[in-house]
N, C-alpha and C positions, 0 to 999 in steps of 0.2 A: 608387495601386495597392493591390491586395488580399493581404492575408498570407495564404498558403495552410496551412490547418492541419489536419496527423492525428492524428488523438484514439484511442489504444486504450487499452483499460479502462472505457470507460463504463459499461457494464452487466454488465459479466466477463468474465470470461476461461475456463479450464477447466472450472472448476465453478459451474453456475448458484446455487447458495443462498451463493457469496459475490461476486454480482453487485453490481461496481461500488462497493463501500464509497467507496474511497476515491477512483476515476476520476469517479464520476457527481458527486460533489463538486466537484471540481476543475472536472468541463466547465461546473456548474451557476456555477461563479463566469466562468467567460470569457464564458458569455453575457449575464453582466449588465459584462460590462467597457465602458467609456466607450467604446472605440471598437471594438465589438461588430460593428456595422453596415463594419466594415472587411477583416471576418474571413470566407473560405471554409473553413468545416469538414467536414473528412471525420468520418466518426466508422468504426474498422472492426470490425464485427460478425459473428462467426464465423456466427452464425446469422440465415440470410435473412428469415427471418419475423419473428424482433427487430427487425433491421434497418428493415423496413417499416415497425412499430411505434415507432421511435425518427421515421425520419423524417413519420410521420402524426402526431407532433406538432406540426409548425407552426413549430418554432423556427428552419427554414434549415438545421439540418441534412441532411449528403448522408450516407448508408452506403451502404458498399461490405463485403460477404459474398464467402465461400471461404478457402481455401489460403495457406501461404503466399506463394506465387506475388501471389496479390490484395495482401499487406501489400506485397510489396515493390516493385508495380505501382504504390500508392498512396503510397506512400512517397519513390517516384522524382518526385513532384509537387507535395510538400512543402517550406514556405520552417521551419515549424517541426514537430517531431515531440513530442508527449506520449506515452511508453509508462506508462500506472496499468496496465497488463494483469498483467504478471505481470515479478517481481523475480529468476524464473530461468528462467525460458522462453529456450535458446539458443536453441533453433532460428529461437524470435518475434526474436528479436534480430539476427540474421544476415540474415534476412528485411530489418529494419527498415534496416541496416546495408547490405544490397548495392540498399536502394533509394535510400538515399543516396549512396551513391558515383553511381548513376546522376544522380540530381541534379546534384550537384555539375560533373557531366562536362559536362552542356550548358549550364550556370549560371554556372560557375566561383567559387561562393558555399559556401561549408561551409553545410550543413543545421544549424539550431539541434535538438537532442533534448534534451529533460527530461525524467528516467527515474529514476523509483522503485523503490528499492532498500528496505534495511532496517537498524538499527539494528543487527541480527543478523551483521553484517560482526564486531563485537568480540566475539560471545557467545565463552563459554568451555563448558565440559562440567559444571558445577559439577552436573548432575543433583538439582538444592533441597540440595544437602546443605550450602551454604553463602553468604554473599553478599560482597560484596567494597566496599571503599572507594572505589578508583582508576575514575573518568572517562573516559572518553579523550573529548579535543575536535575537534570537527569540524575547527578549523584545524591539528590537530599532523598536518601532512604526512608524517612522519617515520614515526610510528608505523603509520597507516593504509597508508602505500604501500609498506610492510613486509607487510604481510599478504597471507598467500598464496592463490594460486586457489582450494585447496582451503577456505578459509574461507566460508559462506553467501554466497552473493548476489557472489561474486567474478565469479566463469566466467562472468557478464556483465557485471560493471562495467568491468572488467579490457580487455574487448575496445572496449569503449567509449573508454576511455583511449586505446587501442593506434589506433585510429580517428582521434583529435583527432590524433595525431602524426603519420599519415597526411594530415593533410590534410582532409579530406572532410566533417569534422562538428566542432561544438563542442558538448562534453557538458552536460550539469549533471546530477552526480548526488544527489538527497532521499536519504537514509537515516532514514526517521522511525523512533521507536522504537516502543512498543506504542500503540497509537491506541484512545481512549477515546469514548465518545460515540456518539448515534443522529443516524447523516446526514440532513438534511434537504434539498428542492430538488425541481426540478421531475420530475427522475429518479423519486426517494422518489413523490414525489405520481401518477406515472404507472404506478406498480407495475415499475417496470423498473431499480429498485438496490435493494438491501436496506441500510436504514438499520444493520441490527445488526454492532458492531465484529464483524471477522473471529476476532479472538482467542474472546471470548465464544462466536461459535456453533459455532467446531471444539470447542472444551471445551464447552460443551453438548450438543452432537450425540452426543460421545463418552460421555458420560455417562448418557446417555439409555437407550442401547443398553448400560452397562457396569451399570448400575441405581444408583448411587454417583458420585460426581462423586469425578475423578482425579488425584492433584498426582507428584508425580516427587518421591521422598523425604518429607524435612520442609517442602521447599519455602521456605528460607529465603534462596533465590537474589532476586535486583532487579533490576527492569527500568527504564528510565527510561521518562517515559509523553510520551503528548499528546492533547490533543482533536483530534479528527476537521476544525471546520471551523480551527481552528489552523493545522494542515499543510497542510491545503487555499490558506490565505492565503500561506505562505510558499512553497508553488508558483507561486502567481500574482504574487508578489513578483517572483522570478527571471523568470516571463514577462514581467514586465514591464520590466525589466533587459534581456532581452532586445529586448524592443521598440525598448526607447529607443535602445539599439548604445550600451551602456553595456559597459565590459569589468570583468568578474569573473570569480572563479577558475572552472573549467571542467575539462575532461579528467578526473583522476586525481582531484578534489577532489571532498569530500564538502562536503553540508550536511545539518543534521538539525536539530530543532527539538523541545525541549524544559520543560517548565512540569512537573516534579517527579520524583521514583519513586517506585515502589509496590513492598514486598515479596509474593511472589508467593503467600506463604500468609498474606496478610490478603485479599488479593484472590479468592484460592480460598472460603475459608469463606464470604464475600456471593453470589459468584456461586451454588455451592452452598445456600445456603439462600432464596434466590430462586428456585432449579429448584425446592427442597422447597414451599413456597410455593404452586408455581403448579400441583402432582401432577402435574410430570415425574421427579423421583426418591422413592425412600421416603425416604432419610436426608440430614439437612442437615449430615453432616457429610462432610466429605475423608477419600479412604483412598490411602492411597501405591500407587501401581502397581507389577506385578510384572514382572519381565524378559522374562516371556511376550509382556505387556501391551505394554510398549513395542516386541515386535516387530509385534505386532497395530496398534498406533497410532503410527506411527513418528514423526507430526506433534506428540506430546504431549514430544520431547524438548524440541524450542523453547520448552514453558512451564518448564524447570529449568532455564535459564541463566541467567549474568547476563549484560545488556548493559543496559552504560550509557555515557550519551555527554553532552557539553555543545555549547551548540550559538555559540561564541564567535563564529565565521565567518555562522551565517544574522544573529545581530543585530546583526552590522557593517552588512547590509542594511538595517538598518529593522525586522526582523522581532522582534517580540515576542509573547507567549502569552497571552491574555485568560481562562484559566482555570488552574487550579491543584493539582497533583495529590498527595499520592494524595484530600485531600478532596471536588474535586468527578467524580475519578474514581468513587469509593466512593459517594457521594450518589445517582449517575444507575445505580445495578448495578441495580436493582428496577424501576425504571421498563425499562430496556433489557431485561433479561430479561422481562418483561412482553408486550412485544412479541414478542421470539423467539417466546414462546411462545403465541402468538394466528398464528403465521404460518400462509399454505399450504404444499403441499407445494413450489411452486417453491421457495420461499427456507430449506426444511430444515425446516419446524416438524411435517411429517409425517417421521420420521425414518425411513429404510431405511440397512442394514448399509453402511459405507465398501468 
């Protein structure tokens, strides 16, 4: 029999110039999975005419466009669910969620979901003005399921949980941290994912338009990192886990995946003088944002925290990191901004006001 599978995030979610970073990677590995040819994939694409466009590629792909009504339609016919779309999207979630229970109800099979979260679960408010020592690891259940709705990326993990103890679905929640690296794959190559990490072209974009590239204080907060097709494998780890009807932790649990940190004003100055570089901005240097600023780009708080995480629990899996950070994060800023900034207007490289 055939695994029924719904794919959101392939090519994005709300905002088209950060289409699919980290979704179109993910789908681009399951099609090359050994037992590929076992697999009916929905893919669901808010936009019909993407949608077309995904499926005139040839790979067996089905989409399905509209409302949420449509996710939850497709979702009720689901044996496993990928949400890459979006890490706070209730409403997508609820959606994803009352199409599971439908499942479930004629099945009587909990719905497998792996749903991408973010490393941003531990951030703190530190605004660059400092960086911190303390970890937290993905296995310390204690601390994580201590943390309250009000924390990033809860007010959907949270319901997720609340879901598995209902019955109806078994979670696995990725919390990756900041994702490093230009996506590659059949997406990339079809114009329908934007290879540039999401981090990089919101702080480009913003910068663009601010004429100085923007850090939150002195920026001496840390992030823990990861390359792009890294997290990507350690998705495919878990589905695979999942395939086999292997039991691993699930609900309330976290995994994330890890290969170094990066202090965020060594990482500022590269991206910065690669905008300068390329005659996206005049100065290659960082200027701390003002209170104003931060109501105007409310998205540039998330580059002044710190979150960091170890990922003890994904490499009990198997799962390990083939690159290493902050050096080969720092190595690939030029080439990556390179690209941002050769893009078109779909994927942000024609800048208009947020």
């Amino acid at each position: 029999m055939s695994t029924k599978i719904l794919f959101l995030g392939a090519t994005g979610w709300s905002l088209l110039w950060v289409a699919g970073y980290v979704g179109g990677t993910v789908l681009d590995g399951i099609l090359s999975h050994p037992k590929a040819s076992q697999f009916e994939i929905t893919t669901y694409i808010r936009s019909a005419d993407k949608g077309k466009k995904v499926e005139a590629l040839g790979l067996g792909l089905k989409a399905v466009s509209g409302g949420f009504d449509a996710v939850e339609e497709a979702a009720a016919k689901a044996d496993i669910i990928f949400n890459c779309a979006s890490s706070d999207d209730v409403k997508l979630n609820e959606a994803v969620l009352r199409g599971a229970k439908k499942a479930f109800a004629t099945t009587k099979v909990p719905v497998k979901i792996i749903h991408t979260s973010g490393s941003a679960i531990v951030a703190d408010m530190a605004m660059g003005q400092f960086g911190i020592e303390k970890a937290v690891d993905d296995a310390d259940e204690a601390t994580l399921n201590a943390l309250p709705i009000t924390a990033f990326h809860r007010n959907v993990d949270m319901p997720l949980a609340d879901a598995e103890k209902d019955g109806y679905v078994k979670a696995y929640v990725i919390a990756p941290p900041l994702i490093y690296g230009l996506a590659s794959g059949r997406f990339v190559d079809a114009g329908l994912q934007n290879p540039v990490p999401t981090g990089i072209l919101l702080s480009a974009r913003v910068a663009i338009e601010r004429g100085s590239f923007a850090q939150a204080g002195p920026a001496k907060n840390i992030w823990s990192t990861v390359e792009i097709h890294d997290i990507a494998n350690l998705e495919l780890q878990i589905f695979n886990s999942v395939l086999e009807g292997k039991t691993i932790a699930s609900g309330s649990a976290y995994y994330t995946g890890v290969d170094g940190d990066i202090v965020m004003g060594d990482l500022f100055k590269e991206i910065a003088a690669a905008l300068h570089a390329n005659g996206k901005i005049k100065s290659p240097e960082p200027t701390e944002l003002t209170q104003e600023e931060f109501g105007k780009w409310p998205v540039l708080v998330g580059f002044g925290v710190n979150s960091r995480m170890t990922d003890s629990r994904s490499r009990g899996l198997g799962w390990k990191p083939t690159h290493k950070s902050p050096q080969d994060f720092i190595s690939g800023i030029k080439e990556t901004v390179r690209v941002f900034a050769g893009q078109s207007e779909q994927f942000g490289g024609n800048w208009t006001p947020m």
